[in-house]
BAVO-118864 format. One record per residue (C-alpha): residue in one letter; x, y, z. Coordinates in steps of 0.5 Angstrom, whole numbers, plus 500, padded with zeros to 3 digits. Each point is the difference from the previous one (the first is absolute). Layout:
BAVO-118864
AXYZ;...
***
This chain:
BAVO-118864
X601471387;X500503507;X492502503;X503503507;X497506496;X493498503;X502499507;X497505504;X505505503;X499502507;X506499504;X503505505;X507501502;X497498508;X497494497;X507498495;X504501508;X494496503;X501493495;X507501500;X501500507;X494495501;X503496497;X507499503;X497500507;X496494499;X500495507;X507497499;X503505506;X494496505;X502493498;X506500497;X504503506;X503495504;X503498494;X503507499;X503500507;X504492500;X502502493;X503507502;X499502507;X496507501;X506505497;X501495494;X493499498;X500508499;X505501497;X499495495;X493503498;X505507500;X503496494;X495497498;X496507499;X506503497;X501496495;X493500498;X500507500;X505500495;X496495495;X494504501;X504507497;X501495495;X492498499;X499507500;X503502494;X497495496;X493501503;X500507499;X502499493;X495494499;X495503504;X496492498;X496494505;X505495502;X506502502;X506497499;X496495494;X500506496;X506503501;X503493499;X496499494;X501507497;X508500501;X501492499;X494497496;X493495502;X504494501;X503504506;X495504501;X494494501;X505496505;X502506504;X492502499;X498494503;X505498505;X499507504;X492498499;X502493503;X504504506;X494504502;X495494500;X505496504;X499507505;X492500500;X501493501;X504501505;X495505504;X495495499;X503496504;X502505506;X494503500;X495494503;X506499506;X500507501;X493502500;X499494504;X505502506;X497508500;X492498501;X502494504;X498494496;X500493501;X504497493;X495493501;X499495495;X507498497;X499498492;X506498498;X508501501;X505503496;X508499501;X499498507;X494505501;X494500502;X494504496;X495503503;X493501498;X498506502;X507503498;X498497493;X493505500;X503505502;X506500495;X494499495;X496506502;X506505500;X503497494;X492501497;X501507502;X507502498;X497498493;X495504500;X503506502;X504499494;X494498496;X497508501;X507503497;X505504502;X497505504;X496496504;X506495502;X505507501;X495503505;X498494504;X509500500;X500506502;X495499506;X505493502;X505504500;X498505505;X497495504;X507496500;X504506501;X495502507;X500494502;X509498500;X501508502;X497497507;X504494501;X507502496;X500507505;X498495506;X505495499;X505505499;X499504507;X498494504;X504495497;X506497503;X506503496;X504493502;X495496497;X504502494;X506495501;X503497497;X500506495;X502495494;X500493499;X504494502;X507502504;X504502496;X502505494;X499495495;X493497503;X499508501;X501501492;X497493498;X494502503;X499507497;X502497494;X494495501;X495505502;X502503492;X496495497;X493503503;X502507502;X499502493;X494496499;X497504506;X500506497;X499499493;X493504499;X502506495;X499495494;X494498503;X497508500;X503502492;X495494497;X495505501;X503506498;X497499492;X493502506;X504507502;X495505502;X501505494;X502506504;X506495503;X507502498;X504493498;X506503503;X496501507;X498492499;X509500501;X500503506;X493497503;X504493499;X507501503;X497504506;X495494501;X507495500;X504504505;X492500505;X500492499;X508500502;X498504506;X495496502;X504494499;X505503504;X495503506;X496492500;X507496501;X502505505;X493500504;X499493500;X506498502;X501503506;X492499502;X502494502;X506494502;X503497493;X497493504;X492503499;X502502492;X503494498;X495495503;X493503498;X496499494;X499508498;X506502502;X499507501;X493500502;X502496506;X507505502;X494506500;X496496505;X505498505;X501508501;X492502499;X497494502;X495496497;X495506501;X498504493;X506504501;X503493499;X497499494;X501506495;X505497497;X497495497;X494505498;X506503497;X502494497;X494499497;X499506497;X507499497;X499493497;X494504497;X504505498;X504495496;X495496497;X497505497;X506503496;X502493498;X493499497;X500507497;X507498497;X499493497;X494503497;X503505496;X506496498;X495495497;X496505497;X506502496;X503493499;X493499496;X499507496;X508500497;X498493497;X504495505;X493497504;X494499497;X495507499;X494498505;X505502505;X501508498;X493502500;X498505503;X493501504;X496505498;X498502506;X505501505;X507501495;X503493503;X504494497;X494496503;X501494496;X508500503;X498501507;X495494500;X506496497;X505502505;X496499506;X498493498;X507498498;X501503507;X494495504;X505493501;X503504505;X495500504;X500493501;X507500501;X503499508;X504505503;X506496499;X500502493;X501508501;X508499500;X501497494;X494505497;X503506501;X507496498;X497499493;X497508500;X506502501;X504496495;X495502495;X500508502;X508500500;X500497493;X495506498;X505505503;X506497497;X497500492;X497507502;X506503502;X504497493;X495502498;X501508502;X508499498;X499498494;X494505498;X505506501;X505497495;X494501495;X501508498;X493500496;X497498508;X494503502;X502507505;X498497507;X497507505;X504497505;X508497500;X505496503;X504503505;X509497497;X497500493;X504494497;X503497506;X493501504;X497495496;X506496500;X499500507;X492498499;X503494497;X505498505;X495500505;X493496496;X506495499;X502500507;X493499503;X498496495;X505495502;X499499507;X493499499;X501495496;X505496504;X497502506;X494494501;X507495499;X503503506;X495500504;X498494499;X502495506;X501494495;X501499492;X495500497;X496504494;X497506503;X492500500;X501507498;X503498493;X495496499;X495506502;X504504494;X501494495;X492498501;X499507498;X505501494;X496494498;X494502499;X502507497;X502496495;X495496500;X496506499;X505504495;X501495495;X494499497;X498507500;X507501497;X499495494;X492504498;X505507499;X505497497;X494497494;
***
């Protein structure tokens, strides 16, 4: 049985907006947009987040609709638990886990190349190399430090990592207004050429059609934010959670949307495309290497921050309740007795997450591959999950619903189908040669271990 009851309840309708826009915005937009603007040029990159917010907009009505009715920890987990059974349940459970460590991971990395290029530091000594990078020692102790912190903010409970999320959004938000309203008005609007990839229609489409692989991915932060929401404040209304959600989902669109338009035209296409941190150097182009030149990457920091925190908060609450509904050993659904935490569960988490900071930089690509592949899996059994309730006359009456009825949570389906597939085949065509994509590797070693750590466990309740 359940022991969410003994969570602590403190988080706010401003902190459910904070976790679920944190958690989308992340440090992607910095490294990721030379990618972005060669795949789909400048106008083909915005719109496939248009897309891409759109159809995760819709999926998010869906996850509403249960949440609202199943007002539990673990998200989709318990949604799929409740409506498809354990089995399905645990694998929906512990994959989404896996895509949230893959993104802690993922921070781990970028953070030490980040903070290391804001103070400025030297990278020093070269320990190892990894896929054809060189890993740093400095990087590897700064990654270790703000992996230890990110942890124990989860470790104090909700309304600590909630608070220290809403001062890293306010920080973000400070910081981006700056250099997004700058390139806006100062940038040159024939930077923007080509407006979509390749040249011609067909390169235009594949090009879009490419960038919905990730898009979607980018703006996921909603699910992150109602794993909390067995810690809602007693005075927050679950109806007012629904609408705090999906205005968070069109602000991490817009910005989207503001942050390709503004880097694009902050500097020539050539600039973008060649540098290490896309972004940050298309800013410095136009403001110099002065401090002006190094908002973004504050802004950058605080929303890798921003994200990590979130994933953390989230991992920990998927294995809490993996573990008090019987699928994962019991020590992991204690609660502290001071600050009301899954504690057990955020220590595992932010260990699962450490090989990451020994990793190179070479191994973001395919991490963030093997996160995407496990959300879009979680999302596509959620959304069978919010079609097949509704045939279940005897379903508990949800305090939000689904705007089409019937055909709306059809279209949940088509679209968690659709997205899933992309990213699924996506890290075989991106590959330039055959070969088995380390980020399968990544998700079958994961796959592995969960049933490594299942079964025994399965076996104990069975006798």
């Amino acid at each position: 049985m359940s022991s969410n009851s003994e969570l602590g309840r403190s988080l706010s309708l401003t902190q459910f907006f904070s976790i679920s826009f944190g958690a989308a915005i992340g440090v992607g937009w910095i490294m990721l947009m030379g990618v972005w603007l060669a795949k789909s040029g400048s106008f083909g990159a915005v719109l496939a987040f248009l897309i891409g917010g759109l159809a995760v907009g819709w999926v998010a009505l869906g996850y509403l609709e249960l949440a609202t009715a199943i007002p539990k920890p673990g998200g989709e987990m318990i949604f799929t638990f409740m409506v498809f059974g354990p089995r399905v349940g645990f694998v929906v459970g512990w994959f989404l886990a896996a895509g949230n460590v893959a993104i802690s991971a993922f921070e781990s990395i970028s953070i030490g190349w980040l903070v290391s290029t804001i103070v400025p530091l030297s990278d020093g000594h070269v320990i190892y190399s990894i896929l054809g990078e060189d890993v740093y020692l400095l990087r590897v102790v700064i990654g270790l430090c703000f992996l230890v912190l990110m942890g124990w903010l989860n470790y104090r409970g909700a309304v600590f990592a909630a608070s220290a999320q809403n001062i890293f959004v306010v920080l973000f938000l400070a910081a981006a207004i700056v250099f997004i309203f700058t390139g806006l008005f100062k940038g040159d609007v024939a930077n923007l050429i080509p407006k979509f990839g390749g040249t011609t229609t067909k390169d235009a489409i594949v090009g879009v059609v490419s960038m919905l692989a990730i898009a979607p991915f980018f703006t996921l932060g909603f699910n992150y934010a109602l794993q909390g929401i067995a810690e809602r404040a007693s005075d927050v209304k679950l109806k007012s959670i629904a609408h705090v959600i999906m205005l968070s989902i069109l602000a991490i669109v817009v910005f989207y949307a503001l942050v390709i338009i503004a880097a694009a035209m902050s500097a020539p296409r050539e600039i973008i495309l060649s540098a290490d941190l896309p972004t940050a150097a298309a800013f410095r182009a136009l403001l110099g290497d002065g401090f002006l030149g190094k908002v973004v990457l504050i802004a950058g920091l605080f929303g890798l921050l921003t994200t990590w925190n979130a994933v953390l908060f989230a991992a920990s609450r998927i294995v809490f309740e993996l573990s008090a509904m019987g699928l994962l050993p019991a020590v992991f659904c204690k609660v502290h007795p001071k600050y009301g935490s899954p504690h057990i569960a955020a220590i595992f988490v932010t260990m699962a997450s450490l090989p990451g900071v020994f990793l190179s930089s070479a191994a973001l690509s395919p991490i963030v591959g093997a996160a995407s592949i496990c959300a879009m899996f979680a999302l596509f059994v959620t959304c069978l999950a919010v079609y097949a309730r509704k045939s279940d006359t005897d379903s508990v009456t949800s305090q939000f619903h689904m705007p089409g009825g019937s055909s709306g949570r059809a279209m949940t389906v088509v679209i968690g189908a659709l997205l899933l597939l992309i990213a699924i085949f996506e890290p075989f065509v991106d590959g330039s040669d055959f070969y088995f994509p380390l980020t399968w590797i990544i998700v079958i070693v994961w796959g592995a271990f969960g049933w490594w750590l299942w079964k025994p466990h399965k076996s104990e309740n069975q006798n």
